[in-house]
C-alpha positions in Angstrom: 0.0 0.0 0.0 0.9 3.4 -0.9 0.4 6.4 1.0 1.0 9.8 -0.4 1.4 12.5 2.8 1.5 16.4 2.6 2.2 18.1 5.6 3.3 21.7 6.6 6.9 20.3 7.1 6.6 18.2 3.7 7.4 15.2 5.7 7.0 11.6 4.0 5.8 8.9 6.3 5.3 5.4 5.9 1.4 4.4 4.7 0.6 2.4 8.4 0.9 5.4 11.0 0.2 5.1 15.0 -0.9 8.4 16.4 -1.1 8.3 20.6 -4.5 10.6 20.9 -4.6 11.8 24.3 -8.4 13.4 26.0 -8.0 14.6 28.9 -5.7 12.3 31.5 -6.3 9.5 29.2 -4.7 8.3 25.7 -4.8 5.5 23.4 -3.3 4.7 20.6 -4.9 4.8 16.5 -3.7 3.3 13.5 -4.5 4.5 10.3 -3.2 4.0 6.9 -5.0 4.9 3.4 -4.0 5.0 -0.3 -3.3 9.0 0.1 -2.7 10.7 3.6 -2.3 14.2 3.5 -1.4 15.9 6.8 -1.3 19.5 8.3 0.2 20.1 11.6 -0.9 23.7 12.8 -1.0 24.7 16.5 -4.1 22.8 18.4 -5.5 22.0 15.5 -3.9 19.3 13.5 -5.6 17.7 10.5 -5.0 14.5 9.0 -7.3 13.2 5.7 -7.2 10.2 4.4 -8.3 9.2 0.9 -9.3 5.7 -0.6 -9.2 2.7 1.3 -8.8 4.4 4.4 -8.6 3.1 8.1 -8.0 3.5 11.8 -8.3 1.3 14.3 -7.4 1.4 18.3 -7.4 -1.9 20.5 -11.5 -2.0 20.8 -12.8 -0.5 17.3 -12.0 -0.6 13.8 -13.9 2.1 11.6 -13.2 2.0 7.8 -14.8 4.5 4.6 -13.6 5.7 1.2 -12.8 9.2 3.2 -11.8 9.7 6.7 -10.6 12.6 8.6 -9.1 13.4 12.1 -8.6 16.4 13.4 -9.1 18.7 15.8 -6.6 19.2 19.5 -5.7 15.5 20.2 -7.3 14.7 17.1 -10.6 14.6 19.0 -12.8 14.2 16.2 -12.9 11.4 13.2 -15.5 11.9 10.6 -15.9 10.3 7.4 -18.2 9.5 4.5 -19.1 6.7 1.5 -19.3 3.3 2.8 -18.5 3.6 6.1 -18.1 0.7 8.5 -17.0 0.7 12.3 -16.9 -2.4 14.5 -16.9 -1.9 17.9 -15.5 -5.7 19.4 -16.2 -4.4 23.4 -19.9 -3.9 22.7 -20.0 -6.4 19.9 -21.6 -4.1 17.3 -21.1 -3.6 13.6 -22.3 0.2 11.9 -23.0 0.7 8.6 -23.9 4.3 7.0 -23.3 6.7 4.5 -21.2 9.3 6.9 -20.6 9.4 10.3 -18.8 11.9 13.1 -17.0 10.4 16.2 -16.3 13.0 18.7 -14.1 11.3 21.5 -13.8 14.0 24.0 -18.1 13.6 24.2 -17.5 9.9 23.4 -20.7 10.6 21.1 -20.9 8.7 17.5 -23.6 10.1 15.0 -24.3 8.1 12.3 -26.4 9.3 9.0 -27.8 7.9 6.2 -28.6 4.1 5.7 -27.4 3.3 9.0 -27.7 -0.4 9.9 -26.5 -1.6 13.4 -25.9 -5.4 13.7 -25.4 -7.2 17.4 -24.9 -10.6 16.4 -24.5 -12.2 20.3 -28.2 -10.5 20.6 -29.3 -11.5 17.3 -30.4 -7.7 16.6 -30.6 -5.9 13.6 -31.5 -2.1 13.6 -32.3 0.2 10.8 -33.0 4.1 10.2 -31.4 7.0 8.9 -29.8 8.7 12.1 -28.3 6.9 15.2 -26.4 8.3 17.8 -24.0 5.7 19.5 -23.6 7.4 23.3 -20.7 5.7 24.6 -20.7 6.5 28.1 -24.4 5.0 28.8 -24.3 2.6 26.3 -27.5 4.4 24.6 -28.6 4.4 20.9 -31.2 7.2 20.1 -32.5 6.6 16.5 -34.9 8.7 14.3 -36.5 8.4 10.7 -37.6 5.1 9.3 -36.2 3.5 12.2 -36.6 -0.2 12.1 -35.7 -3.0 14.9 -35.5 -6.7 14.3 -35.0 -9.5 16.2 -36.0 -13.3 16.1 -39.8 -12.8 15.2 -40.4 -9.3 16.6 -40.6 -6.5 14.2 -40.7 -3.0 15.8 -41.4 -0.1 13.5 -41.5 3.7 14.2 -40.1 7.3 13.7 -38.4 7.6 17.1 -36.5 5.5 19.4 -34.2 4.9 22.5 -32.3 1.5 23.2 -30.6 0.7 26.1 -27.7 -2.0 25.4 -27.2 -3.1 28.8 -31.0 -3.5 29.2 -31.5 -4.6 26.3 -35.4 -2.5 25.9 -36.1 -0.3 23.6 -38.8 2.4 23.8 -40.6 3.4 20.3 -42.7 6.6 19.5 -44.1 8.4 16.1 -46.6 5.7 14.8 -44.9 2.8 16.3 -46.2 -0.6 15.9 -44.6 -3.9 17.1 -45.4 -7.4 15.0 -44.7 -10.5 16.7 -45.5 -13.5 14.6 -49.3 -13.4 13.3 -49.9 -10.5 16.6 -50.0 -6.5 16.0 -49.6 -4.1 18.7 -49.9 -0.1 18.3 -50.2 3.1 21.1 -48.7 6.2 21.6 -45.4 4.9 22.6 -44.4 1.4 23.3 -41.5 -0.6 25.7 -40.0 -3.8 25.0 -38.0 -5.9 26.7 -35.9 -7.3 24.6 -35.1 -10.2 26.8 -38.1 -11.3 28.2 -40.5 -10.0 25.4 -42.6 -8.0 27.7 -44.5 -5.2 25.6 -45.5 -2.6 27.8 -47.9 0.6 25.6 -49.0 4.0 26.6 -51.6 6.4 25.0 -54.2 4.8 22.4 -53.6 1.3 22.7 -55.1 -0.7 19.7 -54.1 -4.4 18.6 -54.9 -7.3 17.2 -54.3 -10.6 18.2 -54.2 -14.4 16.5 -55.3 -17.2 18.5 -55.0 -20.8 17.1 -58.4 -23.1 17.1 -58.5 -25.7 18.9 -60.6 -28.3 16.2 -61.2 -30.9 19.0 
């Protein structure tokens, strides 16, 4: 791999780069590497762009895209755009989207457009058009088309909130859960993910499919 790299100083470094990004009292380090890197080092706020193929990765997370930039003091912020994938091995979680911006110091991810979240272990798939990753309380807030699948429950709606330790999600905006041949609808509606307890508020309305019993 090749790695073409413009900097203020016009220094040429090698295409795999590790870059100790400190927040705070903490650090860690990121790997990155691309087909073209270009680089500006400027005060407290560095920039580093990286074109084609590009990648970083630190011990928990691996986040890939045809664009990706990191910038900002400590390099606080990664953004990037066009098939964009992160994998996040502690919580076991694969994002897709169309763009995405990690800010670090908030420990915030937004994804946007065509975002799909897949848990595997869980056996959950999510889909809408903007999620919001929220690191520090392992919360997912989703809006627009947002879609949740798992096993045969179906939950559809225009806003939601998912608690990954719970595992429950709470559904507003027209929601409706499926669950096999059964329909539920209301104002807003719980489920636990685990046990498959529905709770519903506001106008409850339903429909439910019994099997007959020909003896």
């Amino acid at each position: 791999m090749r790695a073409d790299v413009v900097t203020s100083a016009r220094w040429v470094i090698p295409p795999l780069i590790f870059l100790v990004l400190g927040i705070g009292a903490g650090a860690e380090t990121w790997r990155f590497s691309a087909d073209q890197v270009f680089s500006t080092q400027s005060g407290d706020n560095p920039r580093t762009t990286l074109d084609g193929n590009a990648r970083v990765e630190s011990d928990n997370m691996v986040i890939s895209a045809s664009h990706l930039v990191l910038g900002g003091k400590d390099y606080k912020n990664i953004s990037g755009e066009n098939d964009v994938s992160l994998m996040d091995t502690e919580r076991g979680i694969t994002v897709s989207s169309g763009r995405f911006d990690y800010d670090r110091e908030a420990k915030i991810i937004r994804f946007r457009e065509q975002v799909s979240l897949i848990d595997e272990e869980k056996g959950i798939v999510i889909r809408c058009e903007s999620l919001n990753l929220q690191e520090e309380n392992d919360l997912v807030i989703m809006q627009v088309s947002v879609r949740l699948i798992k096993d045969d429950t179906v939950c559809r709606g225009e806003f939601a909130t998912y608690w990954m330790n719970d595992n429950i999600l709470e559904i507003s905006g027209r929601p409706v859960v499926w669950r096999k041949d059964d329909e539920y609808r209301a104002d807003r509606i719980h489920v636990n993910l685990d046990t498959d307890e529905i709770t519903m508020e506001g106008a409850v309305a339903g429909a439910l499919t019994t099997e007959k019993n020909e003896e």
